[in-house]
FIKE-611462 format. One record per residue (C-alpha): residue in one letter; x, y, z. Coordinates in steps of 0.02 Angstrom, whole numbers, plus 50000, padded with zeros to 5 digits. Layout:
% FIKE-611462
AXYZ...
//
This chain:
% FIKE-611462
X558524465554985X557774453555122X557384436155064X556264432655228X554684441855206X553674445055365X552104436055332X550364441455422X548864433255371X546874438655392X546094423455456X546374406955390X546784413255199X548194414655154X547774424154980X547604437855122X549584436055181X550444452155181X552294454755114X553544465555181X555404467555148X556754479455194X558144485155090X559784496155152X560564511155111X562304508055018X563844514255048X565324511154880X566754508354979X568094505054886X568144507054676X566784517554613X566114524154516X567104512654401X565574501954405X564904510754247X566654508454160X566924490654157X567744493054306X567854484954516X567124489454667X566784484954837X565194488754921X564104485755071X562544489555147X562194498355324X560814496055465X560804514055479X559344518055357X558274508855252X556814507855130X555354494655138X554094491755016X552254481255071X551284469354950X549414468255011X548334458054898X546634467854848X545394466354718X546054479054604X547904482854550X548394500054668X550104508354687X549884518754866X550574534454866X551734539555031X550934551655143X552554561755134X553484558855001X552064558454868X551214571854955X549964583454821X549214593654947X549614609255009X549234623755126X549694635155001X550624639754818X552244644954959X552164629955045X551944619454847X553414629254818X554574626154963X554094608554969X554774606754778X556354616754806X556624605654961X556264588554907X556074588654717X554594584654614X554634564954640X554194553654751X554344534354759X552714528054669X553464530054476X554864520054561X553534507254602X552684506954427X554314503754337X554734491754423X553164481654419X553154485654228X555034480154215X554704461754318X553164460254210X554194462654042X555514451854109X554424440554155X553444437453995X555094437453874X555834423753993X554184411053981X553814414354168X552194412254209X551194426154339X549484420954404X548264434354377X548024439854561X547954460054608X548994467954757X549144484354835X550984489354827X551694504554950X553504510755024X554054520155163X555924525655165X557154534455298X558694536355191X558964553755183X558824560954993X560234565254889X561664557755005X562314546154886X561624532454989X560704522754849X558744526654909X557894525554746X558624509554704X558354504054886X556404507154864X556474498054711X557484484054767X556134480154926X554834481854806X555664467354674X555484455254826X553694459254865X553264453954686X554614438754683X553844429954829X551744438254780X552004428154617X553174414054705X554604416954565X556014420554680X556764400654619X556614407654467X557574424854419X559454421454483X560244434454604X561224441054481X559924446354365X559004454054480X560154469354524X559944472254325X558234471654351X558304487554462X559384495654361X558254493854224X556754501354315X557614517454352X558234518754170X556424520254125X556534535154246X558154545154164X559104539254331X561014538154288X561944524254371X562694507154377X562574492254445X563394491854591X562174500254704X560874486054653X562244473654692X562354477054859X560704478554903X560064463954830X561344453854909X560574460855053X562044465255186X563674458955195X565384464355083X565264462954892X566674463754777X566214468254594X567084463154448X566274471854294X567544467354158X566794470153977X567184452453929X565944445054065X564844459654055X564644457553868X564524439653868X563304436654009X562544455154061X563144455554235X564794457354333X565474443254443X564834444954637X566024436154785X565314439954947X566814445155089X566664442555264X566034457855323X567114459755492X568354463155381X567934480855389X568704492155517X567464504055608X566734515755498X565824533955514X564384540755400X564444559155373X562944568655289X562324585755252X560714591855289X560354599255124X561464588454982X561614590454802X560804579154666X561864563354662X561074559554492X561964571354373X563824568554428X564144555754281X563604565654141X565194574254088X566474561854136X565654546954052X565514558253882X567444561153901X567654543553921X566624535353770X567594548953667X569024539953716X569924553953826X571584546353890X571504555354059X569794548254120X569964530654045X571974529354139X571004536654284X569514524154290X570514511254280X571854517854419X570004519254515X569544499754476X571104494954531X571014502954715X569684490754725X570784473654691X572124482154818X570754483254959X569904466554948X571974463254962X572044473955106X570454469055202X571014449255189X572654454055274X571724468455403X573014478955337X572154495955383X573434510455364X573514501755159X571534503555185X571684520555236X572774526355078X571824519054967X570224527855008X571004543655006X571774538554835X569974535054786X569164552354825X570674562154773X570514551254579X568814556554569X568994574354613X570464576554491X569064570154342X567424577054383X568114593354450X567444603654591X566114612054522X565384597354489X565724588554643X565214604554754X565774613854875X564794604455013X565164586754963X567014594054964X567054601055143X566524584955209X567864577755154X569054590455203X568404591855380X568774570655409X570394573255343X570684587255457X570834577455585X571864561755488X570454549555440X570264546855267X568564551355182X567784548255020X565904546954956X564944533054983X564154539154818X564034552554693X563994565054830X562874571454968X563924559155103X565404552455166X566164536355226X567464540555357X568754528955452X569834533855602X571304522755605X571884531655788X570124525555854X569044535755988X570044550556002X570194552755839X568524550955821X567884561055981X568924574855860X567894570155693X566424574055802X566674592055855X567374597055671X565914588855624X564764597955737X565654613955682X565344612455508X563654609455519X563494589555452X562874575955550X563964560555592X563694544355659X564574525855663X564014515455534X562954498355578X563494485655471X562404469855439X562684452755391X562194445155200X560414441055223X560014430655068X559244413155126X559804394555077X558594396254915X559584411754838X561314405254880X561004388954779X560574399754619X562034409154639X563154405454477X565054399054486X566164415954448
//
């Protein structure tokens, strides 16, 4: 989430300023999706694609509808049709409402006072759908920082509470997740580690946050399909299995959590072949408890075709794309490229970006 909102103003009035911020697709790098089990991750976001949401004050409360994404016009019932089976039957504006409904709420119950002012909110997005790369929660997260600075609260809701904010917004939707995607891309950029131990979680509602250098990271590829499955049903199954106390998925979410301490280990010392084993270990952990069916055949072969060539793979999500690292370096990537091409998915390096939270949210950070 960007903290430095672009400000353009009509005239001399500044009621009329208009608010804009980015927020960045995420990739889970290390540790997930033991987010939702108490567990540790790392995470970062990437320069490669990004939603934005824009706050325009206007006389009467109005959530814009995207040309695209929100589209309810047609050329005809075939075209309705193909559109749905294509890109689903949601768009980004009930992302807006909840979470305008969600800060309000929060708002209220924590003696935070709103002035009574109307805005027009909108989004735009170019994070492909159903790659795993966090979009919903990046359209929500740029829209939370419109209304923090509209209402001039930012001061006032901590970092940390604001990646539960998120969350919250898409439970009001039926979206399954965790925290860690919010995480991320409220801290804007940079490398987050994630500790979500129960004890902290329980006592406090969030997980503890230490932001990493992020030049610790080796170069890294993004591999994507063109048509990806729905990275919003993979937990169903798993996390049943796991509140029923199965002994395979809890020893396995924890092995999971764990691959997360040994790479913030193995980033510190640039230790990259350790880096390498662990994100295999990672995918291979998840596959053996969600299955393939589940997973899917596409989201597999992605995989497969990386470590075809010796890089390790795993999702950056639930599915739908693929964080790749070449430890040889440009051959070996020149070689992910073709077997890329071959297969049919798109590949490109990923852009990573510095933490962009300003002086004001790094003082209301809390101590860990």
């Amino acid at each position: 989430m960007d903290p430095n909102p672009k400000l353009a103003s009509s005239g001399d009035d500044n009621d009329k300023a208009v608010l804009e911020h980015r927020s960045f697709a995420r990739i889970g790098f290390l540790g997930n999706p033991s987010d939702v089990y108490f567990g540790r991750t790392i995470s970062f976001t990437i320069g490669n694609f990004w939603a934005s949401a824009k706050l325009e004050p206007s006389d009467h409360l109005f959530i814009k509808p995207h040309p695209f994404h929100d589209l309810v016009r047609f050329d005809s019932l075939d075209t309705l049709v193909y559109r749905l089976k294509n890109e689903g039957y949601y768009g980004g504006v009930r992302l807006l409402m909840a979470i305008c409904k969600v800060f309000r709420n929060y708002c209220k119950d924590n003696d935070i006072h709103l002035h009574d002012k109307n805005f027009t909110l909108s989004y735009d997005t170019n994070i492909p759908r159903q790659t795993g790369l966090s979009g919903s929660s990046a359209i929500v997260s740029a829209a939370l920082s419109c209304l923090l600075d509209f209402y001039n609260v930012r001061h006032l809701i901590r970092i940390e509470v604001r990646p539960n904010l998120i969350l919250n917004a898409e439970k009001e939707l039926g979206i399954v997740a965790g925290l860690q995607d919010r995480v991320a891309q409220v801290y804007g950029g940079g490398l987050v580690h994630m500790d979500f131990s129960k004890d902290h979680m329980d006592k406090v509602g969030y997980g503890v946050y230490t932001i990493m250098d992020i030049n610790l990271l080796p170069p890294l590829h993004l591999i994507y399909a063109q048509n990806p499955s729905d990275s919003g049903k993979v937990h169903s199954t798993v996390r049943r299995k796991w509140l029923d106390g199965d002994e395979f998925i809890i020893s396995s979410m924890a092995e999971i959590a764990k691959l997360a301490e040994e790479g913030r280990t193995a980033l510190l010392k640039r230790d990259y072949t350790k880096l390498k084993e662990l994100m295999n270990r990672n995918f291979d952990l998840r596959r053996s408890m969600f299955g393939d069916e589940c997973l899917g055949g596409k989201n597999i072969e992605m995989v497969e075709v990386a470590r075809k060539v010796g890089a390790a793979a795993k999702f950056t999500g639930s599915g739908g794309a693929v964080v790749a690292f070449c430890p040889d370096g440009p051959s070996q990537v020149k070689l992910l490229e073709e077997e890329c091409k071959k297969a049919g998915f798109i590949v490109e390096p990923v852009k990573l970006i510095p933490t962009r939270l300003n002086n004001s949210d790094l003082k209301s950070l809390s101590n860990p």
